[in-house]
TORKOL-4160 file (C-alpha; in steps of 0.2 Angstrom, whole numbers, padded with zeros to 4 digits, m for minus):
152
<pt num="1" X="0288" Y="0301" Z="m0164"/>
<pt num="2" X="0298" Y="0301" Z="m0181"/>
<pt num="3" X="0293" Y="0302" Z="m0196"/>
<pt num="4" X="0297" Y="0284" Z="m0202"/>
<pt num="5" X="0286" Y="0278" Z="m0186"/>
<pt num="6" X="0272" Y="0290" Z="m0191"/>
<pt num="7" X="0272" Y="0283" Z="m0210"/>
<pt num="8" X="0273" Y="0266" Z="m0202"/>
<pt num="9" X="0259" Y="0268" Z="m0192"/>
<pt num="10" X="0247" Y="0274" Z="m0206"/>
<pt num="11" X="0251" Y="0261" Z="m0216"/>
<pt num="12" X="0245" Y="0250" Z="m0203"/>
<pt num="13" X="0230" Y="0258" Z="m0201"/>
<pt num="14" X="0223" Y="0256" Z="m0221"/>
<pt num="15" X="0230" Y="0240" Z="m0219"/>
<pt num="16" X="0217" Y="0237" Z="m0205"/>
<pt num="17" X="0203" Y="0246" Z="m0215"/>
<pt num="18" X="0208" Y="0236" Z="m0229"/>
<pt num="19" X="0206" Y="0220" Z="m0221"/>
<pt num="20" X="0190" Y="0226" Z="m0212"/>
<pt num="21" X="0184" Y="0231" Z="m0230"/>
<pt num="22" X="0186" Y="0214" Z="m0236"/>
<pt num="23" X="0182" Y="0203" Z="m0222"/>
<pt num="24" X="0164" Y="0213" Z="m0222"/>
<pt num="25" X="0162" Y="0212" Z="m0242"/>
<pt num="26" X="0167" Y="0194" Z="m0242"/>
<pt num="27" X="0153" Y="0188" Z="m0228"/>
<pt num="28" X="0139" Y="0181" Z="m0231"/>
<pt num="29" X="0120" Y="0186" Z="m0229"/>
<pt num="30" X="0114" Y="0171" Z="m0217"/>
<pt num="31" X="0117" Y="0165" Z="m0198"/>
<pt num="32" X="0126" Y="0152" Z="m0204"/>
<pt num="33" X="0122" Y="0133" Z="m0198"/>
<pt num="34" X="0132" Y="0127" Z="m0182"/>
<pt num="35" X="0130" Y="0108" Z="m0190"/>
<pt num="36" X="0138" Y="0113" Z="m0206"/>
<pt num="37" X="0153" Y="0124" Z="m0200"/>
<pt num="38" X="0163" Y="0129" Z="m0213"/>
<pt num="39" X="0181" Y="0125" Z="m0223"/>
<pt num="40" X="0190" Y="0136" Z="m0211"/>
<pt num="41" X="0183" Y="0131" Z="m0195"/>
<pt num="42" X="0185" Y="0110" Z="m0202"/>
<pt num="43" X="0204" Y="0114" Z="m0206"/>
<pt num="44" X="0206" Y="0122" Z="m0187"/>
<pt num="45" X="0200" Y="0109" Z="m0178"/>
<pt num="46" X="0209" Y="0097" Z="m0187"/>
<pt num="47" X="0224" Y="0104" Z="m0182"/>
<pt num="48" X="0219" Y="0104" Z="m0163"/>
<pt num="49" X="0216" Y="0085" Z="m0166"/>
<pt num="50" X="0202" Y="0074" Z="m0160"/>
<pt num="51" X="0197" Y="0073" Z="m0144"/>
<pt num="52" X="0193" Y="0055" Z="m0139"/>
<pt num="53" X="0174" Y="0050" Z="m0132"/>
<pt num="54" X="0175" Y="0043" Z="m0114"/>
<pt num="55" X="0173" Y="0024" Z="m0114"/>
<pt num="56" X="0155" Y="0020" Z="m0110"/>
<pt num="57" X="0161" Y="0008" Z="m0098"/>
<pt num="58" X="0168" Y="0018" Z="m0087"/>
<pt num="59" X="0153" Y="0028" Z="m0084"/>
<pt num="60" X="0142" Y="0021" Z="m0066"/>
<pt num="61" X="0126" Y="0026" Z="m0065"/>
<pt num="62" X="0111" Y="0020" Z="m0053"/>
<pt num="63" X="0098" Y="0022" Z="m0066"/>
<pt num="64" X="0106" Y="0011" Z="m0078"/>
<pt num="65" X="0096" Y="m0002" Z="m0088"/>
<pt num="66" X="0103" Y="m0015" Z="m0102"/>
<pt num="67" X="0115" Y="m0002" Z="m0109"/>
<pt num="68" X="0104" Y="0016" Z="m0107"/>
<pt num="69" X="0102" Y="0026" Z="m0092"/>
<pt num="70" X="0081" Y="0024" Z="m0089"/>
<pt num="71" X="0075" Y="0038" Z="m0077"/>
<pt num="72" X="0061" Y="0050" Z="m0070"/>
<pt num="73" X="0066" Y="0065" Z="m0065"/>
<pt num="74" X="0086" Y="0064" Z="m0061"/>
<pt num="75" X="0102" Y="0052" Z="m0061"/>
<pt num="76" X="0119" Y="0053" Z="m0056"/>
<pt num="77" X="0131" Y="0048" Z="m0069"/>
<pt num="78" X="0150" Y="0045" Z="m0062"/>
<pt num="79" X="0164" Y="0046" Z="m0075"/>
<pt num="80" X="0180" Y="0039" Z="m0069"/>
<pt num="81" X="0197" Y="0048" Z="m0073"/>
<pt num="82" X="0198" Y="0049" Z="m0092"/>
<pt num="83" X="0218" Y="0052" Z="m0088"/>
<pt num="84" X="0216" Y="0069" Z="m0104"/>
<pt num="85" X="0203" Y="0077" Z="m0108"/>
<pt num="86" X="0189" Y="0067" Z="m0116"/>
<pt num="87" X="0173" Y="0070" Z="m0121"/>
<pt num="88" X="0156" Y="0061" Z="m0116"/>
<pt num="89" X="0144" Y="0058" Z="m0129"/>
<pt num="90" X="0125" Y="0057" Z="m0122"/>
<pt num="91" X="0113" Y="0052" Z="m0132"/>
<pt num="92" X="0093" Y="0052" Z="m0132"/>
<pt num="93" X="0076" Y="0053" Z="m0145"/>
<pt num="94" X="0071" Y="0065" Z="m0131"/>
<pt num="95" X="0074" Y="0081" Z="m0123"/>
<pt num="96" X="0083" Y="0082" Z="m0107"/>
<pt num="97" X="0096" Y="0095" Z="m0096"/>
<pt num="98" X="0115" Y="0090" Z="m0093"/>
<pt num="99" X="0124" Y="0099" Z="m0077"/>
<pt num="100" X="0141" Y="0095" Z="m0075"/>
<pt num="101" X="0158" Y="0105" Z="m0070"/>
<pt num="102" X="0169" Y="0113" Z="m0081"/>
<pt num="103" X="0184" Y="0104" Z="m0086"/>
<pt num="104" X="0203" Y="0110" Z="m0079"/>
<pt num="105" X="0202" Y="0122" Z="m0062"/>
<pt num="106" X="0186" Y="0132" Z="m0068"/>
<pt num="107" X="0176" Y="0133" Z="m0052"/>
<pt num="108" X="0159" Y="0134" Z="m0062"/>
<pt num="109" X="0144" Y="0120" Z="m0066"/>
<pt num="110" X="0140" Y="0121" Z="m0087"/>
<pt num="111" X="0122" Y="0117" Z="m0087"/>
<pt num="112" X="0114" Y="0113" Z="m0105"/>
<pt num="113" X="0096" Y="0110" Z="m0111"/>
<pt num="114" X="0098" Y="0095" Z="m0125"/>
<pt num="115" X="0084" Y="0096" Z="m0137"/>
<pt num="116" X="0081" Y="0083" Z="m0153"/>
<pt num="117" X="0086" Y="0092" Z="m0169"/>
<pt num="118" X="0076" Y="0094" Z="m0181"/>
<pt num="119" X="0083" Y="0080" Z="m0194"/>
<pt num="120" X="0078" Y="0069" Z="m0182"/>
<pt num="121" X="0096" Y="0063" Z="m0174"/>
<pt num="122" X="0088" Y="0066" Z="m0157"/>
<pt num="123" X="0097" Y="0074" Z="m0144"/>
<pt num="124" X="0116" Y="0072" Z="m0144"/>
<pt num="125" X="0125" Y="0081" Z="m0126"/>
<pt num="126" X="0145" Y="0084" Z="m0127"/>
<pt num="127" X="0155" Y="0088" Z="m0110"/>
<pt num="128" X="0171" Y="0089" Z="m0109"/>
<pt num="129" X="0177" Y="0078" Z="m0096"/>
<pt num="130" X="0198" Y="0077" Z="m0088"/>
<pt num="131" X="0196" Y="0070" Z="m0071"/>
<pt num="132" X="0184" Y="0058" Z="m0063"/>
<pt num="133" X="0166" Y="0068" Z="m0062"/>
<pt num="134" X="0148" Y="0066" Z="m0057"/>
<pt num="135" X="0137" Y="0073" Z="m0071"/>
<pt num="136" X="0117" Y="0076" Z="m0066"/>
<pt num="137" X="0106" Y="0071" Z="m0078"/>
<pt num="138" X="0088" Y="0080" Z="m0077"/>
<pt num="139" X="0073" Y="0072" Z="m0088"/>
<pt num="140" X="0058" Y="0089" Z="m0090"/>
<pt num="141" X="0047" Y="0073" Z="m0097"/>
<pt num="142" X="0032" Y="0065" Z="m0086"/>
<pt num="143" X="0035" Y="0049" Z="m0093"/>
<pt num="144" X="0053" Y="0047" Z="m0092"/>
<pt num="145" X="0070" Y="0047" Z="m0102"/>
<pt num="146" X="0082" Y="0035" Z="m0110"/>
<pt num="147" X="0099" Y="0040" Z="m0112"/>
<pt num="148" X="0114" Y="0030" Z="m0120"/>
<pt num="149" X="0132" Y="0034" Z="m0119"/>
<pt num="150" X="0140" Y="0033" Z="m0134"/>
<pt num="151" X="0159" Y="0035" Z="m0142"/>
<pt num="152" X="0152" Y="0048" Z="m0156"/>
């Protein structure tokens, strides 16, 4: 190695120690809050665009009442082809369990336990959907669980 490489190469390294220095000075002390991400994260996702919400008419489900999906226990929900990635927006003022396979060629089932949050929103589930899909809805509740599909 010559000299000129070695010099480069150490001045690499303090540049990384430097940015490591700063980027641990500069954090902050909490956990942070996943419903107020911050400037950074907004600006990236903004460049990535907005994904559209699947149309709630295209979603067939058996256990669908005047606009909600009414059900004990478990419901099929079948999402026709989007045609792009979309995402379906599920809604409820309880708790309940979403199962549905990953989008692209993943060959794995994402499985999420949607709880109310504490501001009182209720629970909102977001899968990704690109292709026509059966997504399982599961309600842990004895008396049963209302579910809209929503655009946001």
């Amino acid at each position: 190695m010559s000299g000129g490489q070695k010099a480069l190469l150490a001045a690499l390294g303090v540049l990384l120690v430097a940015l490591f220095a700063v980027a641990v000075g500069a954090g902050r002390d909490d956990t942070g809050n996943p419903g107020d991400p911050s400037g950074l994260v907004e600006r990236l996702g903004r460049l990535g665009g907005e994904r559209t919400a699947v149309d709630p008419a295209t979603v067939r489900a058996d256990c669908a009442e005047a606009g909600r999906l009414v059900f004990t226990g478990t419901c099929v929900l079948r999402v026709a082809d989007p045609g792009g990635l979309r995402t379906l927006v599920l809604r409820s003022p309880a708790p309940f369990t979403v199962e549905a396979p990953a989008p692209g060629d993943a060959e794995f089932t994402v499985r999420d336990e949607v709880t109310p949050a504490t501001d009182g929103t209720g629970a909102v589930a977001r899968i990704a959907v690109d292709r026509a899909t059966d997504v399982l809805l599961n309600c842990p509740r004895v008396g049963g669980c209302a579910v809209t599909v929503t655009t946001s």
